[in-house]
C-alpha positions as CSV (number, residue, x, y, z in Angstrom):
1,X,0.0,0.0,0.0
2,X,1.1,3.5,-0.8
3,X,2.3,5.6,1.8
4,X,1.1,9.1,-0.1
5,X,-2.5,9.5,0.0
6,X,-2.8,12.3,-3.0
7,X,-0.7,15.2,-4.9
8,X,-1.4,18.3,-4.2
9,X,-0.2,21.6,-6.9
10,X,-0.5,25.5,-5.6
11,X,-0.9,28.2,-8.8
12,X,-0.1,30.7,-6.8
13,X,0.6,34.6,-7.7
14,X,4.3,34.7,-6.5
15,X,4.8,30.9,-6.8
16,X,3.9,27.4,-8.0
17,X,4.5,24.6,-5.3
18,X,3.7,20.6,-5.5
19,X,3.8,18.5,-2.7
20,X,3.0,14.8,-1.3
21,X,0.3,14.3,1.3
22,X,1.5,11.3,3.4
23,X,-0.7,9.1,5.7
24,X,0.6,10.5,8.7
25,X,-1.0,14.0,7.8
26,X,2.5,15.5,6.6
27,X,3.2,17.0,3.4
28,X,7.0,15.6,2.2
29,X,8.7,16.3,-1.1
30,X,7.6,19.9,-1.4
31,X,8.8,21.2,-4.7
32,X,8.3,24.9,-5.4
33,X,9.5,27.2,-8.3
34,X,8.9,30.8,-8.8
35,X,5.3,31.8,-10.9
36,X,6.0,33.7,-14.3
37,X,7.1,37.1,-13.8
38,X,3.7,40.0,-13.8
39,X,4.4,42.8,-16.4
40,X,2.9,45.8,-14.8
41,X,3.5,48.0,-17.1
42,X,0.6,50.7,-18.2
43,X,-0.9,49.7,-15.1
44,X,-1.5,46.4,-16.3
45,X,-0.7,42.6,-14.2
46,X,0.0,40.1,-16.5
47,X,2.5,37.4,-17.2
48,X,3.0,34.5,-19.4
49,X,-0.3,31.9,-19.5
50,X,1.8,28.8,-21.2
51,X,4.9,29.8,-19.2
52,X,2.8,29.2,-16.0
53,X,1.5,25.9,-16.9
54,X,5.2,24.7,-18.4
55,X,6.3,25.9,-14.7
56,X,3.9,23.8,-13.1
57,X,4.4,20.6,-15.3
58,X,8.3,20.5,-14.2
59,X,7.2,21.4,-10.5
60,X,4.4,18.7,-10.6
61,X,7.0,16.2,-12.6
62,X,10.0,16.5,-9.7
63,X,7.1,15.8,-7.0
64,X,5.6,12.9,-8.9
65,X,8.9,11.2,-8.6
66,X,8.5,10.2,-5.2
67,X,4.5,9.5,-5.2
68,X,4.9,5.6,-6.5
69,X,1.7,4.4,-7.1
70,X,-0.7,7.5,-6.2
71,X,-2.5,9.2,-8.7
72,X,-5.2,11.0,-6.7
73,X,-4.7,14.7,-7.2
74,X,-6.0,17.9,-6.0
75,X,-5.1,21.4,-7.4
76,X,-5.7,25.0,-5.7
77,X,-5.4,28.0,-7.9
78,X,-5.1,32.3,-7.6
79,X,-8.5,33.5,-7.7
80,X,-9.9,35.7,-10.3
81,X,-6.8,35.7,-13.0
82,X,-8.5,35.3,-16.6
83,X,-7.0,34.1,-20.2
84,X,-8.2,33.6,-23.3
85,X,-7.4,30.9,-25.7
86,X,-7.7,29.2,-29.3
87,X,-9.4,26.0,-29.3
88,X,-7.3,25.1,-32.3
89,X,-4.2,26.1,-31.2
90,X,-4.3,26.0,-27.4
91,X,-2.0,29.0,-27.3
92,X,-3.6,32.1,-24.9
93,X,-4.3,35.2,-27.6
94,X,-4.0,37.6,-24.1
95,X,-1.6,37.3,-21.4
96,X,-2.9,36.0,-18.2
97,X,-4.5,38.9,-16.5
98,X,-3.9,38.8,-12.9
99,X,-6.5,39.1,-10.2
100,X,-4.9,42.6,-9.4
101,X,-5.0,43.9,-12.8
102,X,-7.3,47.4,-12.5
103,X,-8.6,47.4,-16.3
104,X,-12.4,46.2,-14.8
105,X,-12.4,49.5,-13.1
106,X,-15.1,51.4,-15.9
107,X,-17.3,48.7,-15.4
108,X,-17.2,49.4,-11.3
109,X,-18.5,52.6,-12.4
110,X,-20.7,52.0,-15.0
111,X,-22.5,49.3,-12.9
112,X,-22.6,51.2,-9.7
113,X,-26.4,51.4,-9.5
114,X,-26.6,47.9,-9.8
115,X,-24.4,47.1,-6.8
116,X,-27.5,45.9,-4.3
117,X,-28.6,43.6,-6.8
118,X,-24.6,42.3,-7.8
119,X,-23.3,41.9,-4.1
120,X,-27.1,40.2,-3.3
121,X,-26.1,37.6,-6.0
122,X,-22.5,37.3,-5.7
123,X,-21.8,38.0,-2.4
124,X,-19.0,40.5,-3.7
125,X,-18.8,44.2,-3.9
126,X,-18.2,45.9,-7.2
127,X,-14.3,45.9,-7.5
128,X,-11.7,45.6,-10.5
129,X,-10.6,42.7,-9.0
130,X,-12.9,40.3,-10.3
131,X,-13.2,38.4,-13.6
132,X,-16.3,39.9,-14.2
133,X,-15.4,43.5,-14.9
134,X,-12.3,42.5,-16.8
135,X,-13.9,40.5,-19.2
136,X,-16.5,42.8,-19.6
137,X,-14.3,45.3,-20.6
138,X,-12.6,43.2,-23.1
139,X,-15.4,42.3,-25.1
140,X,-16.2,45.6,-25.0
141,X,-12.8,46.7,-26.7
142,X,-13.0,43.7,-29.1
143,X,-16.4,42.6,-30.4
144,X,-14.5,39.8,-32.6
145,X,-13.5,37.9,-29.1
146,X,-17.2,38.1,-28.5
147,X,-18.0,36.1,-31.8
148,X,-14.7,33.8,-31.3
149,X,-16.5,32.6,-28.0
150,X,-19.6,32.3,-28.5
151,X,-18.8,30.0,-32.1
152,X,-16.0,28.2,-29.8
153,X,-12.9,29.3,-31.3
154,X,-11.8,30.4,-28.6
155,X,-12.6,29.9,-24.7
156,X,-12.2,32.2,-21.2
157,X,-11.5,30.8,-18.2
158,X,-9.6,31.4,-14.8
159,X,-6.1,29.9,-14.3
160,X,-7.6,26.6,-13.2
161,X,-10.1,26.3,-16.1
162,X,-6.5,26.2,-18.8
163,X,-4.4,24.1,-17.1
164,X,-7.2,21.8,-16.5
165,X,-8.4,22.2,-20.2
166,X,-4.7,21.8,-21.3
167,X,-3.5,18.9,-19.3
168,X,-7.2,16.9,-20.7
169,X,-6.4,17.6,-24.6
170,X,-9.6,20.0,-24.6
171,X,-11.6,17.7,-23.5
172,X,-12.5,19.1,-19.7
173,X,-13.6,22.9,-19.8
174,X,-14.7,23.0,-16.3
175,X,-14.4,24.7,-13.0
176,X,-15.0,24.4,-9.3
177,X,-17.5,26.3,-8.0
178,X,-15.3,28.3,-5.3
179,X,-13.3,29.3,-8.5
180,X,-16.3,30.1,-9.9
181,X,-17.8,32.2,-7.7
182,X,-14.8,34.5,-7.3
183,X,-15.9,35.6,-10.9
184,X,-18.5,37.6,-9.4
185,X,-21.0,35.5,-12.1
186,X,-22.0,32.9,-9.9
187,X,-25.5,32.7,-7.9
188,X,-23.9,31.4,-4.6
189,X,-26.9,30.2,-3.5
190,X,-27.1,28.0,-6.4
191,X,-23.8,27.5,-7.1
192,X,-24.9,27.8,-11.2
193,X,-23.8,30.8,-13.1
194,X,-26.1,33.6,-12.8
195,X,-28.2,34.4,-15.8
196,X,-28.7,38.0,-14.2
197,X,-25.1,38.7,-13.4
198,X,-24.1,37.8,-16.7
199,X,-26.8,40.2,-18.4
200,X,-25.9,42.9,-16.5
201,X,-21.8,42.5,-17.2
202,X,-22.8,42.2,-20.7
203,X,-21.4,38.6,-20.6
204,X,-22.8,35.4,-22.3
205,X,-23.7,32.7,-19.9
206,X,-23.1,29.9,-23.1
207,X,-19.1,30.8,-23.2
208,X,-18.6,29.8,-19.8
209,X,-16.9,26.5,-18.4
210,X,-19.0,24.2,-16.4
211,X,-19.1,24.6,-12.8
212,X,-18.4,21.1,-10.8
213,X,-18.2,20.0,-7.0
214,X,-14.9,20.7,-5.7
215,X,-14.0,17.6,-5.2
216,X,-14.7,14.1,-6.4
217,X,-14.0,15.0,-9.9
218,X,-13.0,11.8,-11.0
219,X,-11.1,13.9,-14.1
220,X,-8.7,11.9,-16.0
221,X,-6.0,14.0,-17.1
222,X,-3.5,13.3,-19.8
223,X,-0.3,13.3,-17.5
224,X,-1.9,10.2,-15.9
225,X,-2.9,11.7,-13.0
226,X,-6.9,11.9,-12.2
227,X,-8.2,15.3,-10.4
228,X,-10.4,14.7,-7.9
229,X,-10.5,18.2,-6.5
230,X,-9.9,21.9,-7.3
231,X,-10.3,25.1,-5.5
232,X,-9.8,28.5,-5.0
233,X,-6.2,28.8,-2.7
234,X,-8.0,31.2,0.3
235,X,-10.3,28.1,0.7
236,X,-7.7,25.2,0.8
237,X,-6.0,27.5,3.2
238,X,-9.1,27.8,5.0
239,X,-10.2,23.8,4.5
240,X,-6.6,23.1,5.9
241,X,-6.6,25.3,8.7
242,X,-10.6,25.0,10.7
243,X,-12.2,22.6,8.5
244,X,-16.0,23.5,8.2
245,X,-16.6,23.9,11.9
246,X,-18.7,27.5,12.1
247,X,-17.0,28.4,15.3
248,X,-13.9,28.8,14.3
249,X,-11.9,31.9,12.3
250,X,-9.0,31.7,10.4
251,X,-6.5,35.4,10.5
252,X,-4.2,34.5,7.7
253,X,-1.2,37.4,7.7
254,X,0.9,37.5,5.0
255,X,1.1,39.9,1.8
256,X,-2.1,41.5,3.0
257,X,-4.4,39.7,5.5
258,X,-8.0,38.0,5.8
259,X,-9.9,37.1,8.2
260,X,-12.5,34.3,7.4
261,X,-15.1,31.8,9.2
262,X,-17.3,29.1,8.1
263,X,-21.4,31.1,7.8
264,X,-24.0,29.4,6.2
265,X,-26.3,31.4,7.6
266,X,-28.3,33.5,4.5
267,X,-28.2,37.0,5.6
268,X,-27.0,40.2,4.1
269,X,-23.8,41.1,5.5
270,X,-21.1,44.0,5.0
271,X,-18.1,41.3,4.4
272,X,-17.4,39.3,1.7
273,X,-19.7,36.6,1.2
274,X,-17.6,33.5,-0.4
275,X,-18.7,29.8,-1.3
276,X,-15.7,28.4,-0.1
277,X,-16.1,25.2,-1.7
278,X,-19.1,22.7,-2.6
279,X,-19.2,18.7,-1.8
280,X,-22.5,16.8,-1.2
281,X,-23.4,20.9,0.0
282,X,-22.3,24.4,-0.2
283,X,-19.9,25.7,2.1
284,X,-20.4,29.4,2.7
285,X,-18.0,32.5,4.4
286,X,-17.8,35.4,5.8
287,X,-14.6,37.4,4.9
288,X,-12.7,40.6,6.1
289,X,-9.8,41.9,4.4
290,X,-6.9,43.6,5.1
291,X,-4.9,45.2,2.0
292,X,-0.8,45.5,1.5
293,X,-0.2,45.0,5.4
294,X,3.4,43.6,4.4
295,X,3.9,46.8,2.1
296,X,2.8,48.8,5.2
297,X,5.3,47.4,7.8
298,X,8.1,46.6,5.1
299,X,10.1,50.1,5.8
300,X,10.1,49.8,9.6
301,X,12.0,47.4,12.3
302,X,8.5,45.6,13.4
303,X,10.3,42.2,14.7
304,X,11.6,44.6,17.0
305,X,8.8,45.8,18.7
306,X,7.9,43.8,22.1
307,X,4.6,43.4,23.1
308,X,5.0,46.1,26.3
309,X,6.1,48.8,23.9
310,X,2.5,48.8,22.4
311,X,-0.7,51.1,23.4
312,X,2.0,53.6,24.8
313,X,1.2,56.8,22.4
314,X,-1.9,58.5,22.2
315,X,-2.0,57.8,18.8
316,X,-4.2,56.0,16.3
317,X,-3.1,54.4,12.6
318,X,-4.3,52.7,10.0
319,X,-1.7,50.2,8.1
320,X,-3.5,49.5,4.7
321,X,-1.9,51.6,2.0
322,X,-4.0,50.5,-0.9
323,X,-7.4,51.4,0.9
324,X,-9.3,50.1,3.5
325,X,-10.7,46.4,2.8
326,X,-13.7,44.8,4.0
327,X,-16.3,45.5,5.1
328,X,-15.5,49.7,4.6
329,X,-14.2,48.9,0.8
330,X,-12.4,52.6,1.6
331,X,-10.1,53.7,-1.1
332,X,-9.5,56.7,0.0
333,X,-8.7,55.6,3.6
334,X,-5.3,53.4,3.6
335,X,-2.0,54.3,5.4
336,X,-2.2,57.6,8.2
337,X,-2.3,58.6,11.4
338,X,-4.2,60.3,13.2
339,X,-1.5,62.8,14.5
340,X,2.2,63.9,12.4
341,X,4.7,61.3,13.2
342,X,7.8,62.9,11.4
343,X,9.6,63.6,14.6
344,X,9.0,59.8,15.9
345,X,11.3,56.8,16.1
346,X,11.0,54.2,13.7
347,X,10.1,51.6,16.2
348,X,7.2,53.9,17.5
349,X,5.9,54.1,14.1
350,X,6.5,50.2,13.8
351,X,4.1,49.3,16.7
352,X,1.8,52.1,15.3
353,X,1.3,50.0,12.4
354,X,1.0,47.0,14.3
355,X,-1.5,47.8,16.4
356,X,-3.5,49.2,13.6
357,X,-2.8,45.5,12.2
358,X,-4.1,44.3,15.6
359,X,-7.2,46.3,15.8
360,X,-8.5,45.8,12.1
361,X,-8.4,41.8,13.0
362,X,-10.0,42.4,16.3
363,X,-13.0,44.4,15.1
364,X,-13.5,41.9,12.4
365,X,-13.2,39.5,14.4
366,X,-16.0,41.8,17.1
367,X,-18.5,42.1,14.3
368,X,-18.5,38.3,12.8
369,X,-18.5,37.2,16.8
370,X,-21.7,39.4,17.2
371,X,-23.5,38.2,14.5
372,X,-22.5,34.1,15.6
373,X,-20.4,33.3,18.3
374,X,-16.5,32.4,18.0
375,X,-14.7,29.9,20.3
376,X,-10.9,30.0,18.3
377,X,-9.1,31.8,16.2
378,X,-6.3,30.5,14.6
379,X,-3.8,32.2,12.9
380,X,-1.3,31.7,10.0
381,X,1.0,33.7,7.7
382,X,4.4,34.9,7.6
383,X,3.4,37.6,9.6
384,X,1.6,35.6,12.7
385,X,5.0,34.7,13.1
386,X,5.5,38.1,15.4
387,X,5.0,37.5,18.7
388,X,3.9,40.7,19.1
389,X,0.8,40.5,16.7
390,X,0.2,36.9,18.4
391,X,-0.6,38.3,21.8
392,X,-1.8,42.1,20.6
393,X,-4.7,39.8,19.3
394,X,-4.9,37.3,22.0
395,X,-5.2,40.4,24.3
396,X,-8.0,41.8,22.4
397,X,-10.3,39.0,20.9
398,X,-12.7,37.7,23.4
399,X,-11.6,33.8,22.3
400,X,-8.8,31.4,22.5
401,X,-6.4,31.7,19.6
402,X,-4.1,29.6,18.2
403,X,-1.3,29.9,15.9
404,X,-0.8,27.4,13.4
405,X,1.7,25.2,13.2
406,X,1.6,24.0,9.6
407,X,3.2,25.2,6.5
408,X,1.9,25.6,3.3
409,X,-1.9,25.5,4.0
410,X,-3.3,26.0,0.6
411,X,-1.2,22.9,-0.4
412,X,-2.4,21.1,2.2
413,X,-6.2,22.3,1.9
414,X,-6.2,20.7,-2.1
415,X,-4.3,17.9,-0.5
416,X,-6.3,16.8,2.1
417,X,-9.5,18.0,-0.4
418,X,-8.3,15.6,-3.0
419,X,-7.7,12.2,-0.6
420,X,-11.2,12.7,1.5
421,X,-10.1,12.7,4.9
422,X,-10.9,15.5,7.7
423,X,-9.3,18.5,8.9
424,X,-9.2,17.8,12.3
425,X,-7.3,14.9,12.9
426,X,-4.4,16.7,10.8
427,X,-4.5,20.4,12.6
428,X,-1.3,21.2,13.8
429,X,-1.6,24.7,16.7
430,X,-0.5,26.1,19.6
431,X,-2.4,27.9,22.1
432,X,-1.1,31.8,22.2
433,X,-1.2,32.5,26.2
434,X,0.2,36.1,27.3
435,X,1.6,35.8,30.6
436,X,1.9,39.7,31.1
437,X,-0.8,41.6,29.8
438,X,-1.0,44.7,28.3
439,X,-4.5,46.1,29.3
440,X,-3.7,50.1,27.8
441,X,-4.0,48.1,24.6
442,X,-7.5,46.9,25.0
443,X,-8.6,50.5,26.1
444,X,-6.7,51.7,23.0
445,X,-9.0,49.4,20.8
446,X,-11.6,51.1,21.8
447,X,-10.3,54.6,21.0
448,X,-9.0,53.4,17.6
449,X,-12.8,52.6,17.3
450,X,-13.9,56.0,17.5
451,X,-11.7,57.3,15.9
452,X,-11.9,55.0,12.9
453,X,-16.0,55.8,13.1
454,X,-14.7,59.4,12.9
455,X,-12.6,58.9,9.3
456,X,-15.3,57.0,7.5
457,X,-18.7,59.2,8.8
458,X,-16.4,62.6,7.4
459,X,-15.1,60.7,3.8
């Protein structure tokens, strides 16, 4: 009997990782290489389509060399990237445009009255972010794309939807429905593509992949291997890291930071509303967002700060340069203070930013606990690594929290996604205790509230 229960491949934005899930709940033989470079130029994020799926046949090749037997694999992707491709050829006629790519941002505008109805459907706000917008614009700019697609000559998909398309010959033009639903076409309540939603982006429904369970695929693929799930990487971080259990929330701090638990409750809500993934039922979330927290904290010594130097000025911050995230969606709220800090040490400006860090997690946290009660939080990233953001938030949320102990979550999530087995028995934490409190923090918080209440009732 094999040791390795599935293979698991990342298509990350930065990087593109395989790995082996073992029986003992490991991942070994982690091979990772970096993703094709993003041209940014003109304001645009794309890179290479076919460079990004030769990168992940040599990744996925050097892991498959220690798999034996197993052929079971699972596959978690970068939301909300888009390409376009020739049927005849298989060669991408655009770059792959990235998730951060900002060329969706007329249809934002030009759809803003419809927002109620889009977010009611979706779950998502109107942002440039999303497939939607993008490939609205597109066919907008070229009307022959329009006819290419709808005659299939050519197709349109997310990252997934190509490499799975390319590595089946054409024969598989599908998607997962968390994929799918980060299009911002997708009826999450349904998890079927939204006839609506695709009226109002100007978008035909017919040119769009079919939408599958995440997992038991059962997808032969031409490599040999046969997919038996796919997802959206936030949610095999998330599957990886609390499972499906409702009262549990997963801060995840790295580039920028989310903060996401399991809600299938149906009610409006100011946060993101995601279908994380879909087996025998749909798996709903609630999502808040940080955005460019690493950019924020890059230029000052935060591994430096300790834990008693917080809550010490009488000042507030806010540590999200590109705009506020969810639930405000504040663009023109980002990095600032509420008071000049030219004359201040760098490491006073470092725990500034970290307890602006702190705060946004722990009024997320305070609203999604209000609404449905919270008995963890668990939290990953590079930047969970601080010991000082560990017990700022320990101090402030209202619930045990954990820090993860497991690497590579998004690997694992398609991993353990791909072989059937559950969460639990695999979670790897640590209980965050502090053993000398900082209460001027906690009083802080609720300053930083007010003040915060202040910014977005004046902008």
């Amino acid at each position: 009997m094999s040791d390795v229960l599935s293979i698991a491949l990342d298509l990350g934005t930065t990087s593109i990782k395989a790995a082996l899930l073992r029986r003992d709940g490991n991942l070994s033989h982690i091979v990772s290489h970096p993703a094709p470079a993003i041209d940014t130029r003109n304001g645009h994020y794309e890179s290479d389509a076919l460079a990004y799926v030769q990168t992940a046949e040599r990744v996925l090749a050097k892991c498959r060399n220690h798999a034996a037997t197993c052929t079971t694999f699972g596959l978690c992707s970068q939301r909300s990237s888009l390409v376009i491709w020739d049927t005849h050829t298989g060669i991408p006629i655009i770059p792959l445009i990235s998730w951060q790519d900002g060329r969706g941002a007329q249809s934002c505008v030009d759809l803003k009255l419809h927002e109620p109805q889009i977010r009611a459907l979706s779950g998502l706000p109107l942002t440039p972010y999303y497939f939607s917008g993008k490939l609205r614009a597109l066919l907008q700019q070229h009307p022959d794309w329009r006819d290419a697609l709808l005659q299939g000559r050519y197709r349109v998909g997310t990252l997934d939807t190509f490499v799975i398309w390319r590595w089946s010959k054409g024969q598989h033009f599908v998607t997962d429905a968390s994929m799918a639903a980060r299009t911002q076409l997708l009826d999450i309540s349904t998890a079927r593509w939204s006839p609506k939603l695709c009226e109002l982006f100007d978008i035909p429904l017919s040119i769009l992949p079919i939408v599958l369970s995440s997992n038991k695929m059962e997808l032969t693929l031409d490599n040999g291997l046969t997919l038996q799930a796919s997802v959206g990487d936030q949610s095999a971080a998330l599957i990886a890291s609390v499972g499906t259990d409702e009262s549990f929330a997963l801060a995840n701090l790295g580039t920028g930071c989310f903060v996401v638990r399991n809600s299938n409750k149906d009610q409006p809500s100011d946060y993101l509303r995601s279908l994380v993934y879909q087996d025998e039922q749909r798996h709903l979330a609630l999502e808040g967002t940080l955005n460019s927290i690493a950019a924020a904290l890059a230029p000052y010594p935060v591994a430096t700060v300790r834990f008693a130097d917080l809550a010490k000025l009488d000042i507030y911050a806010l540590a999200e340069p590109s705009g506020l995230g969810a639930p405000y969606f504040r663009k023109n709220l980002g990095l600032q203070f509420s008071a000049p800090i030219e004359n201040f040490a760098q490491s006073d400006i470092a725990a500034l930013l970290l307890e602006a860090v702190i705060f946004r997690v722990t009024r997320i946290h305070e609203d999604m606990h209000r609404d449905q009660p919270l008995a963890r939080i668990y939290l990953s990233g590079g930047l969970a690594n601080l010991e000082t953001l560990q017990h700022g938030i320990s101090q402030c949320v209202p619930c045990k929290v954990y820090g993860l102990e497991q690497n590579e979550s998004s690997l694992l999530g398609a991993a353990i996604l791909a072989a059937g087995i559950q969460t639990d028995s695999l979670r790897k934490a640590r209980e965050i205790t502090v053993t000398v409190g900082n209460p001027k923090l906690l009083a802080k918080f609720q300053h930083w509230k007010d003040w915060l209440d202040g910014l977005l009732s004046r902008t």
